[in-house]
Residue, then its C-alpha position, 0 to 999 in steps of 0.5 A: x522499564x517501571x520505576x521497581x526496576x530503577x528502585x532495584x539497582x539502588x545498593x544495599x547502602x541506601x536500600x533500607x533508607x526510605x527517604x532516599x527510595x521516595x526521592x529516586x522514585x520521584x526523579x524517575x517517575x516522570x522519565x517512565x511515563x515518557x517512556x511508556x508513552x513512547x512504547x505505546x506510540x510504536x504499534x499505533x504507527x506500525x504498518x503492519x497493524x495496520x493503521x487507519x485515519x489519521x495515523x495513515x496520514x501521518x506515515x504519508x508525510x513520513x514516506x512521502x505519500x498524500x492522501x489527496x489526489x492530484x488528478x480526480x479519479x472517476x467512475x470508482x463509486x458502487x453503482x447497481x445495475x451497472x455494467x461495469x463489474x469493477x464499481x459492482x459488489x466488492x469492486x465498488x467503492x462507496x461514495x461519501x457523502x454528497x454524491x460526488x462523482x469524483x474521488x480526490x481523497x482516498x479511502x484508507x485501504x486504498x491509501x495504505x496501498x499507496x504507502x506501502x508501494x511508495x515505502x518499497x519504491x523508496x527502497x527499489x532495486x530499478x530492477x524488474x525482478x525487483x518490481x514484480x516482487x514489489x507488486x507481488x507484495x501490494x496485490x497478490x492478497x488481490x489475487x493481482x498478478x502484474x506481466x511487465x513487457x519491455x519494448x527495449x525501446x526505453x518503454x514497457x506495458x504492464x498486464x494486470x491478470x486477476x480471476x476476477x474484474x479489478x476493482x475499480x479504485x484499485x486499476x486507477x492507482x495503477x493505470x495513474x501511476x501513483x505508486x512510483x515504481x517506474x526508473x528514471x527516463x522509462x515510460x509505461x505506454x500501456x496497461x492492459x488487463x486480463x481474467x486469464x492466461x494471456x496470448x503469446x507466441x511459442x511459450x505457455x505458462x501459468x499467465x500465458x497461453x497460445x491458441x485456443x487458452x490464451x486470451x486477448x488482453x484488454x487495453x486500459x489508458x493511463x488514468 
């Protein structure tokens, strides 16, 4: 509200009496600038928007999320010539300054990631419908699209297809299990990944295919 709105509702009493207007208007004056500054802090910190720096820091310890990473990430920097094509144009990620060879902070794309996956992990279901939903929201703008394979034996794989080699910063997040989409008790053995349709038995899908289409997947350890 502005301070007009207060000075409206004064009754026709006292509305002609400017001295009474000038002390409500005194009284109100500060309120409506705390509350403007309120308003004004709701899209900074709006998720969506998306924020960057340190208002992502500030959501993190909000969620739960750190920016800083526990266990060094390698082999994500932009490189030439390499042969790897995930640290190649629009894969690598560029290195501060320094030349480290390890990434411990992450850069704020790769950490708005993070907090949206540990923001939907706080709200998971434990299901694995609600699992795919959740990764279908974190990187199909990837053009990602995650398999989830259940051992039956407390256990389960996870298949990463993408047209296009996985950037680098992006398979490390997943492979190190830093977003906490696991249950309780269940462990994730292995993670592979493919640029299509994978081979399987008797089925033929869009991401997955029998002889002659299907392709064999290629197995990444957990970071």
């Amino acid at each position: 509200m502005e301070t007009q709105d207060y000075i409206d509702l004064v009754t026709s009493k006292y509305a002609q009496q400017p001295d009474f207007l000038a002390v409500i208007t005194a009284n109100v004056a500060t309120p409506v600038q705390v509350q403007a500054l309120l308003a004004s802090m709701i899209p900074i910190f709006d998720i969506d928007t998306p924020p960057v720096g340190n208002q992502l820091d500030i959501i993190g310890q909000w969620v739960g999320a750190s920016r800083n990473i526990a266990v060094p990430i390698t082999g994500v920097f932009f490189t030439w010539d390499g042969t790897n094509p995930a640290i190649g144009w629009d894969s690598g990620s560029w290195a501060p300054s320094g030349n480290p060879t390890n990434l411990t902070t992450l850069t704020d794309d790769a950490y708005l990631v993070l907090i949206l996956g540990k923001i939907a992990a706080n709200n998971w279901d434990g299901t694995t419908d609600g699992a795919y939903a959740i990764w279908d929201s974190l990187f199909a703008s990837q053009g990602i699209t995650i398999l989830i394979q259940d051992h039956c034996d407390m256990s389960y794989a996870m298949v990463l297809l993408s047209d296009t080699p996985i950037p680098a910063l992006t398979l490390a997040i997943i492979t190190g299990g830093l977003i906490p989409l696991r249950p309780e008790g269940i462990e994730i053995t292995e993670y592979f990944t493919s640029t299509g349709p994978v081979f399987a038995w008797d089925t033929e899908t869009t991401y997955l295919a029998g002889w002659d289409t299907g392709l064999w997947a290629t197995e990444n350890f957990p970071s």
